[in-house]
C-alpha positions in Angstrom: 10.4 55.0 -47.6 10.7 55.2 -51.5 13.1 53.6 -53.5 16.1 56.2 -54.3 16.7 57.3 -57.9 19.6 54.7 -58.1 17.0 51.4 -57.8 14.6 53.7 -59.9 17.5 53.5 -62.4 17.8 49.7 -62.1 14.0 47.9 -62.2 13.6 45.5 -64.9 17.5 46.1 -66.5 19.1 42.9 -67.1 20.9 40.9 -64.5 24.3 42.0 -66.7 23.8 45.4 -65.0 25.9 46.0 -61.8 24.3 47.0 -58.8 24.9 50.5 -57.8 27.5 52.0 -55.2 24.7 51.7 -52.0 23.0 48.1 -53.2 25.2 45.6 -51.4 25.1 41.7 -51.5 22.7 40.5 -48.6 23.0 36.6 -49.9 22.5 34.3 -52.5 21.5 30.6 -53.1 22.3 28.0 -55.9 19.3 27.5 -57.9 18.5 24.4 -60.4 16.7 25.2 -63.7 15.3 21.5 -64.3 18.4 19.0 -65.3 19.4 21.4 -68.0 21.0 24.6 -66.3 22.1 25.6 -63.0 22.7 28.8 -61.4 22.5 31.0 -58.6 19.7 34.1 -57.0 21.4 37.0 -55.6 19.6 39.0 -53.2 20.5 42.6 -52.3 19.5 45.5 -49.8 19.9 48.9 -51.1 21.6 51.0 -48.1 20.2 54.1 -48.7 16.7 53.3 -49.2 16.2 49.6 -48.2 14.7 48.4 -51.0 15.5 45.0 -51.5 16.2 43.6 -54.9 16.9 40.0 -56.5 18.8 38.4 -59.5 19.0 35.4 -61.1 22.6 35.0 -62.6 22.5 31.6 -65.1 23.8 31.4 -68.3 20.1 29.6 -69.2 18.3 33.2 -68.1 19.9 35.5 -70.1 17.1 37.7 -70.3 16.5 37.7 -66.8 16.1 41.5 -64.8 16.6 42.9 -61.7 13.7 42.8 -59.8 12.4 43.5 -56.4 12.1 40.6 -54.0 9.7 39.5 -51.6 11.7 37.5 -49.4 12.3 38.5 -46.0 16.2 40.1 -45.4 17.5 41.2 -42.8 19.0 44.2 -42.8 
């Protein structure tokens, strides 16, 4: 299946960028930049199309983008 025109819409937009109506939360994780910055990955499972998208929400990325992930979820 392809991705819908909604996750066309979002690859590589910033993290800033809500997720549309059918991409809901699957999970997310604390991550640790180093000793300098923490944060946390949000992974997410479009309902409509299934594709499955992560991002990276830390105030030490803030150039980060949506982007599709590779991890395994469950839908």
């Amino acid at each position: 299946m392809s991705a819908c025109a909604d996750c066309k819409a979002l690859a590589d937009r910033n993290v800033t960028v809500s997720p549309h109506a059918e991409l809901l939360l699957h999970s997310q994780a604390g991550i640790n930049f180093g000793a300098t910055a923490t944060g946390h990955v949000e992974y997410y499972v479009c309902h409509a199309c299934g594709t499955q998208w992560e991002r990276i929400v830390a105030r030490s990325e803030p150039n980060a983008v949506w982007r599709h992930t590779d991890r395994q979820l469950d839908r």
